[in-house]
N, C-alpha and C positions, 0 to 999 in steps of 0.2 A: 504493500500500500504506500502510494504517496504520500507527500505532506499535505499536496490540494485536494488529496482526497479523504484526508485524515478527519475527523468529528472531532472539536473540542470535547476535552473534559468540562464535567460542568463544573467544577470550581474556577474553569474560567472564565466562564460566564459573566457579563458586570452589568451594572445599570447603565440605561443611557444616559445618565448624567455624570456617571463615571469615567463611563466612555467618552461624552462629549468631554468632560473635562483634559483626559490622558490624549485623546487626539487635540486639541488646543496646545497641548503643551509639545506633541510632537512637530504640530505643524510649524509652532513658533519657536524653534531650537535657536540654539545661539548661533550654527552655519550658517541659517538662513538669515538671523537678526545683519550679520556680520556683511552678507551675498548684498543685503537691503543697503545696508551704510557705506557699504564698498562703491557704491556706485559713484562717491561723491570722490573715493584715493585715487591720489593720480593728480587730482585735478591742479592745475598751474595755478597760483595766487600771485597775481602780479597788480600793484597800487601806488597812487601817489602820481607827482608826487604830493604832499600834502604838509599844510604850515601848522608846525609842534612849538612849545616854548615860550617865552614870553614876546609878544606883539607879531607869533608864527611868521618870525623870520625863518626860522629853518622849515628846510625842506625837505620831510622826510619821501624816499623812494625804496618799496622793495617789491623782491619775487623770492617763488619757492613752490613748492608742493605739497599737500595735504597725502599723508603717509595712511599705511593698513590702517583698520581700527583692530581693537582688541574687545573682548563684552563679559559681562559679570550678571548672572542672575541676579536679580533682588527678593530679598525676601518680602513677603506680603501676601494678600490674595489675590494679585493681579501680575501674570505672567509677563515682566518688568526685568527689563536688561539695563546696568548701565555701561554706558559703552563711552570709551574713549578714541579720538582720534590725536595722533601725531602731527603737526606740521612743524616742517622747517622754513626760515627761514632765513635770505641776507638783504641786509638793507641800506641805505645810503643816507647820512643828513647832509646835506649840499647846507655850508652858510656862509657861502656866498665869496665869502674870501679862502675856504679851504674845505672840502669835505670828507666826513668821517665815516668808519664802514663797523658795520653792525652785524654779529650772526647771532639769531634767536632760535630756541628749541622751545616751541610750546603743546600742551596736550589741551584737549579741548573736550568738555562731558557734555553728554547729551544720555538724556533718560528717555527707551523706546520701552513702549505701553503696547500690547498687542490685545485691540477692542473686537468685540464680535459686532459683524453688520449683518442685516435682513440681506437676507439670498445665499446664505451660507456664505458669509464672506469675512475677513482677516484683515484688520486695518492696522495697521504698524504707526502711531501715535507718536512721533520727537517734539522732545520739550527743549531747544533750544535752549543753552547757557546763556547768564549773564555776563557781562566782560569781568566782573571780580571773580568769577568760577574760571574763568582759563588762567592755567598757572603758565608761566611763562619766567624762561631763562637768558638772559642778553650776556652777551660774552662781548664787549669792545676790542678795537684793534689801535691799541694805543692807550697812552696815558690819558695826552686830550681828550682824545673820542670818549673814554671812562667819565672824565669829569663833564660834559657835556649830555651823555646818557641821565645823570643825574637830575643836571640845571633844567632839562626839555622831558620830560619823564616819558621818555620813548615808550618805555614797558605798557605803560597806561593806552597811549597812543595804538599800538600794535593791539592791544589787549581788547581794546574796543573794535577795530578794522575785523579783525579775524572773527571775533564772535558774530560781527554783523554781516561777516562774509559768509559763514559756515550756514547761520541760520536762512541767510535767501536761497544758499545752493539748496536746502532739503525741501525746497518749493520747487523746484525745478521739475519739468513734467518726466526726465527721465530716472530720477527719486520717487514723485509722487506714483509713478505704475508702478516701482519698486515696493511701496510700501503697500499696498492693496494685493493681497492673496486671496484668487476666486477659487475659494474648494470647490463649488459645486460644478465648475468649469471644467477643473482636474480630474473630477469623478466621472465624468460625461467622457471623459477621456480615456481615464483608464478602465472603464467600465465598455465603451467601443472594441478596446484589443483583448481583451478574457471573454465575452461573450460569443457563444457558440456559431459559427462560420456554416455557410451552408458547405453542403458535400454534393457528391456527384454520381453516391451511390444510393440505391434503392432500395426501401425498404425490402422488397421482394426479392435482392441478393442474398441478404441476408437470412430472409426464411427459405430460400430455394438451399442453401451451405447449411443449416440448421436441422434441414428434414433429411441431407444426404449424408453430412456427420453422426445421426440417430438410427437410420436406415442400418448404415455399417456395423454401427455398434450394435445390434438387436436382430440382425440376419438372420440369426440363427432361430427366432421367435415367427419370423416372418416366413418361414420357408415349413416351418410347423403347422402353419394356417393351410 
């Protein structure tokens, strides 16, 4: 016997609300949490430039890329990831008489909520960060550029661009279809290639091989008649 043709035991049996719950939770795994927010790594962050500092003389300019994320289950009732993404980046303060160069590592949280919608559907929920939530690290090149990171609070600067960056990319129409899982689409789907295919053979081969395999075996009853 196969496994597809195998009968559950019934202690495995569950409720449907059991079930719906353990398939919720299957559907919304943290690969797929990760597939969803992926869409957004990779992506080029290039800005600026943009006046930082006191009366924004300086001119801040930078680029880089938003890195994999990584995801953490949350505890609660609600099947709740928090997920972090990576970006790097290098940036330039042009002022005017000399300018200074900048490299930043920041991580960026975002809390994804997976909601049940009418039609059997999976809506993947991001609560965008506020700019005091991305942590961020500025390394200077130079003594100047050090004291100058200070006086113009680049960190702040960055900290605001990037969260206001992050949170437009997850509007983006090739996120927002990321984020929408239609079960009942997938079901229609894989319920088309397991469903039984027509054949080419008759039922009548069958009984015509059924009564000549019986025939054989019972010969010897039939020749008694």
């Amino acid at each position: 016997m196969t496994a597809a043709d195998a009968s559950p035991d019934e202690a495995e049996f569950v409720s449907y609300q059991q079930w719906g719950v353990d398939f919720f939770s299957e559907a919304v795994s943290q690969e797929r949490i990760l597939a969803a927010v992926d869409n957004i790594a990779g992506q080029p962050i290039d800005f600026g430039p943009i006046g930082v500092g006191p009366g924004k003389i300086a001119k801040v300019r930078a680029n880089g890329a938003i890195g994999s994320a990584t995801a953490t289950r949350l505890d609660g009732p609600s099947i709740a990831y928090r997920v972090e993404l990576p970006v790097s980046l290098t940036f330039a303060v042009d002022l005017q008489v000399e300018t200074h160069t900048y490299h930043a590592d920041l991580v960026v949280p975002l809390t994804l909520t997976a909601r049940a919608v009418e039609g059997v559907r999976i809506w993947i929920d991001i609560a965008p960060p506020h700019r005091s939530e991305v942590r961020i690290k500025v390394t200077a090149e130079g003594i100047r550029a050090s004291i100058m990171q200070r006086i113009a609070n680049i960190e702040g600067e960055v900290q605001r661009f990037v969260a206001k960056y992050v949170a437009r990319e997850t509007t983006k129409p090739r996120v927002q279809a990321a984020r929408m899982i239609d079960v009942s689409a997938a079901i229609d789907k894989a319920w088309s290639s397991i469903a039984p295919k027509g054949s080419d053979e008759r039922v009548i081969d069958d009984l015509n091989e059924a009564l000549e395999t019986e025939i054989r075996e019972n010969e010897d009853t039939f020749l008694e008649l």
